[in-house]
C-alpha positions in Angstrom: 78.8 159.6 106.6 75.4 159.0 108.1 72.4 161.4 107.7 69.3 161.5 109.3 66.4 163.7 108.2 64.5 164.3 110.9 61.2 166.1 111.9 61.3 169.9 112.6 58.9 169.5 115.5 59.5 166.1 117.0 63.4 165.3 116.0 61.9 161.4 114.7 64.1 160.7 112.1 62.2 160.3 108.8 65.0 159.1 106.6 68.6 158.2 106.9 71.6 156.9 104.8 74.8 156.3 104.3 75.9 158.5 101.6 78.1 161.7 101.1 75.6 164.8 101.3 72.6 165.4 102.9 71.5 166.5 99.0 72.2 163.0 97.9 70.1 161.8 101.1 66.9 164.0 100.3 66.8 162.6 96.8 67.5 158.8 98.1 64.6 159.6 100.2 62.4 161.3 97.9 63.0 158.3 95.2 62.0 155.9 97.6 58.7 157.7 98.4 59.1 158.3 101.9 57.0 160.4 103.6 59.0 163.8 104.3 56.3 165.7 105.5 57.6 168.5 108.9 61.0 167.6 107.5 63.8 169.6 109.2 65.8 171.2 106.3 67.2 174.3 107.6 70.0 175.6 105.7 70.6 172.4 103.5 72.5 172.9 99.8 69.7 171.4 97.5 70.9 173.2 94.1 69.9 171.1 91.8 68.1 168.2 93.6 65.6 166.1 91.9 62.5 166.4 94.4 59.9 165.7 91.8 56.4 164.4 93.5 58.2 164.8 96.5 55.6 165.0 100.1 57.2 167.8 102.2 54.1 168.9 103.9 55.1 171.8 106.3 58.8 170.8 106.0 61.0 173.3 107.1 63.3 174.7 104.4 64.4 178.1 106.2 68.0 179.7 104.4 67.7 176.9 102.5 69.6 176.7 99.0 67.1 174.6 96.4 68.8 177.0 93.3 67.7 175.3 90.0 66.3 172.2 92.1 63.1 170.9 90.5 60.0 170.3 92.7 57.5 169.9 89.7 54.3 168.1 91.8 56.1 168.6 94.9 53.1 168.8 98.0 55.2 171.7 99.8 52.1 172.8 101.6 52.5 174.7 104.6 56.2 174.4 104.1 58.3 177.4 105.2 61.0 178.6 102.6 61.6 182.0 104.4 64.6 183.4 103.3 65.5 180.1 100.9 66.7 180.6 97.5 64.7 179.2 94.9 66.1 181.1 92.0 66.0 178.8 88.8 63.3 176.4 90.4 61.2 174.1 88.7 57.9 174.0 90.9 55.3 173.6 87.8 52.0 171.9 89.2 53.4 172.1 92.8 51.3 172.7 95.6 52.7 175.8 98.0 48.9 176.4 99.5 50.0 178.4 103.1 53.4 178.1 102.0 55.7 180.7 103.9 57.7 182.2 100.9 58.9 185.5 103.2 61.5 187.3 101.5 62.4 184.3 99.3 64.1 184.9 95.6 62.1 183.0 93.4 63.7 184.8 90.6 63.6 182.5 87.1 61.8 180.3 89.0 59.3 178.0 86.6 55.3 178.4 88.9 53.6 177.3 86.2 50.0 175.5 87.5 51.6 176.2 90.7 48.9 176.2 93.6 49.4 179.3 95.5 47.5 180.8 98.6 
């Protein structure tokens, strides 16, 4: 199956691929560098996904599963996680200045050198 990841505000696609999850498409994406930044990932299964150094600038991540996904680096600035589960995440060194983290379970989660509001 096909999928696109596509801006939250715009609907451009940032990414796609050929490939059997949208997980396996996120980390495709995030291997190849591409620029995810407003990325529309509502609701998407991430456990476990390898988003290290990943650029999701203000990307969208509302009810969002990323359970022991690791985002160490990760430029989640402005990105809106409310309700996601981030139980078990690695987010060491990320940046989550203005993130939205409203009623999110970041319990186990690893912030070390996080940079919070």
């Amino acid at each position: 199956m096909k999928y696109k990841i596509k801006n939250y505000h715009t609907g451009e696609v940032l990414f796609s691929l050929e490939c059997e999850s949208m997980k396996l498409c996120v980390e495709a994406a995030v291997r190849t560098a591409a620029d995810l930044a407003g990325a529309n990932l509502v609701g998407v299964n991430l456990v476990d996904a390898y988003l290290v150094n990943a650029n999701l600038v203000d990307a969208y991540f509302v009810d969002a599963n990323l359970e022991g996904a690791n985002l160490a680096c990760a430029n989640l600035a402005g990105a809106n996680f409310a309700c996601a589960n981030l139980a078990g995440a690695n987010l060491a060194c990320a940046n989550l200045v203005n993130a939205n983290l409203v009623e999110v379970n970041l319990e186990g989660a690893n912030l070390d050198g996080a940079e919070l509001n």
